[in-house]
C-alpha positions as CSV (number, residue, x, y, z in Angstrom):
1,X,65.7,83.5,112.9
2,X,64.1,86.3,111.0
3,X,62.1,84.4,109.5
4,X,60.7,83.1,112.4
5,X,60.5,86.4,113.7
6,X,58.9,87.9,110.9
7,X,56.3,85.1,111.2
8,X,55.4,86.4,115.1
9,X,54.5,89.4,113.5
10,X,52.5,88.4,110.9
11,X,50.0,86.5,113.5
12,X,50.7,89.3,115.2
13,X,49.6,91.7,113.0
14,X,46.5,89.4,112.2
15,X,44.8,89.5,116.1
16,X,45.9,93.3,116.0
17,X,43.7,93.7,113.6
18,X,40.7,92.7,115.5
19,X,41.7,94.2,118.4
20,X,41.5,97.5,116.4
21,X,38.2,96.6,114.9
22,X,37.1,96.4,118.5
23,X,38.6,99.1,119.6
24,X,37.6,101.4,116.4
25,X,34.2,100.2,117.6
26,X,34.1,102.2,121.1
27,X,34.9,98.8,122.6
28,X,37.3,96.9,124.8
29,X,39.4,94.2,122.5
30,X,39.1,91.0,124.4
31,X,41.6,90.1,126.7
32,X,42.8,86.8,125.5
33,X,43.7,88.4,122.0
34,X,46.0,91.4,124.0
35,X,47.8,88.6,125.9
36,X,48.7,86.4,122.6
37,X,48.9,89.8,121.2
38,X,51.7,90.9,123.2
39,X,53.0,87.0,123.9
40,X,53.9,87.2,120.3
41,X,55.0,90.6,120.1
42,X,57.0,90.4,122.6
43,X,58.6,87.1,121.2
44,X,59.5,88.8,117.8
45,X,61.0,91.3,119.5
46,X,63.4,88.8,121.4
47,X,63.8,86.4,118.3
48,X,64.9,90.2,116.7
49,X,67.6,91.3,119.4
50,X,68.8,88.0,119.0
51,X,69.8,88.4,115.2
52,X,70.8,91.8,116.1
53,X,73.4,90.6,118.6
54,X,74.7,87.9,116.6
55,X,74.9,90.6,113.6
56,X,72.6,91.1,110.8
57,X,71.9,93.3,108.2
58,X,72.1,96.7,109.1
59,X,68.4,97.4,108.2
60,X,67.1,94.6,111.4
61,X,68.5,97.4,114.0
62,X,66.2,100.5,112.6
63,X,63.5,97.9,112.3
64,X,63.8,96.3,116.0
65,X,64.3,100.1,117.3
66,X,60.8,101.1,115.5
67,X,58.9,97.8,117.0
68,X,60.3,98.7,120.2
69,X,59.0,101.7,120.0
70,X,55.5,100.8,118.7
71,X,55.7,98.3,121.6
72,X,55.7,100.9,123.8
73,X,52.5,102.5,122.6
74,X,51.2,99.4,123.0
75,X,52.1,99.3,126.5
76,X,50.4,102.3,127.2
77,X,46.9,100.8,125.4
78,X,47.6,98.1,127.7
79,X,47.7,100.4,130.8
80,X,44.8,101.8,129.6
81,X,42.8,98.7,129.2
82,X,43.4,97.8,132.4
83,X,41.8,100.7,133.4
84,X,38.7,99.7,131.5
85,X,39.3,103.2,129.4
86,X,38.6,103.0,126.3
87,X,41.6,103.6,123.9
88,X,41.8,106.7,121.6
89,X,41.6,105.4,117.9
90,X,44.3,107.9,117.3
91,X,47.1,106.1,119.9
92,X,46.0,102.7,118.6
93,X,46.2,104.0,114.5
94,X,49.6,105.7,115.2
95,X,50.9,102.1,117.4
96,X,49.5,100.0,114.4
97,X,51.3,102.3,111.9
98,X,54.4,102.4,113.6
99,X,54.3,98.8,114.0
100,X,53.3,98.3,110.3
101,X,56.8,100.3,109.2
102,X,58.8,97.8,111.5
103,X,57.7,94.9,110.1
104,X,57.8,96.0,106.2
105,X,61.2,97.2,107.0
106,X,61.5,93.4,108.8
107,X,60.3,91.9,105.4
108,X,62.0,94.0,102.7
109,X,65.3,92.9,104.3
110,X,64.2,88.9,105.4
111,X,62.4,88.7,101.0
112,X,65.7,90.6,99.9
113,X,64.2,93.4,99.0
114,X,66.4,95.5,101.0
């Protein structure tokens, strides 16, 4: 299961990354990429408080409370998208960054690292 989840968040790392270029670029990131975006976010997320209810290593808690809240942030760039506002580079740098610390700790712990 966390392998599956850590897979979610590898793609959805990958369309993140264009969204940011987009954004970065004084631009709106295109809608369909924030819905699979989210879509998958949000599905790691699940596929995470799953193995954390069924018990895990104690590193997958930290790791699904740090995506949750870099999901957060990234409901607020969603808020503001809707809006047609253009999202500050600094909110979408600290959401990526926050995001990027959930999933290494996700990784170290799914490779064995951890």
């Amino acid at each position: 299961m966390l392998t599956y989840a850590l897979i979610a968040f590898a793609v959805t790392a990958l369309i993140g990354l264009v969204m940011a270029a987009s954004v970065l670029r004084g631009a709106l990131a295109p809608w369909a990429l924030s819905l699979v975006h989210a879509a998958l976010g949000a599905t790691g997320l699940v596929l995470l408080l799953v193995a954390v209810l069924n018990g895990t290593a104690e590193l997958i808690p930290i790791a699904l409370g740090t995506l949750v809240v870099a999901a957060l942030g990234g409901f607020y760039l969603a808020f503001l998208h809707l809006q047609n506002k253009p999202a500050p580079s600094s909110i979408v740098l600290i959401h990526a960054s926050v995001a990027v610390i959930g999933v290494l700790m996700l990784t170290g712990t799914v490779l064995g690292l951890l």
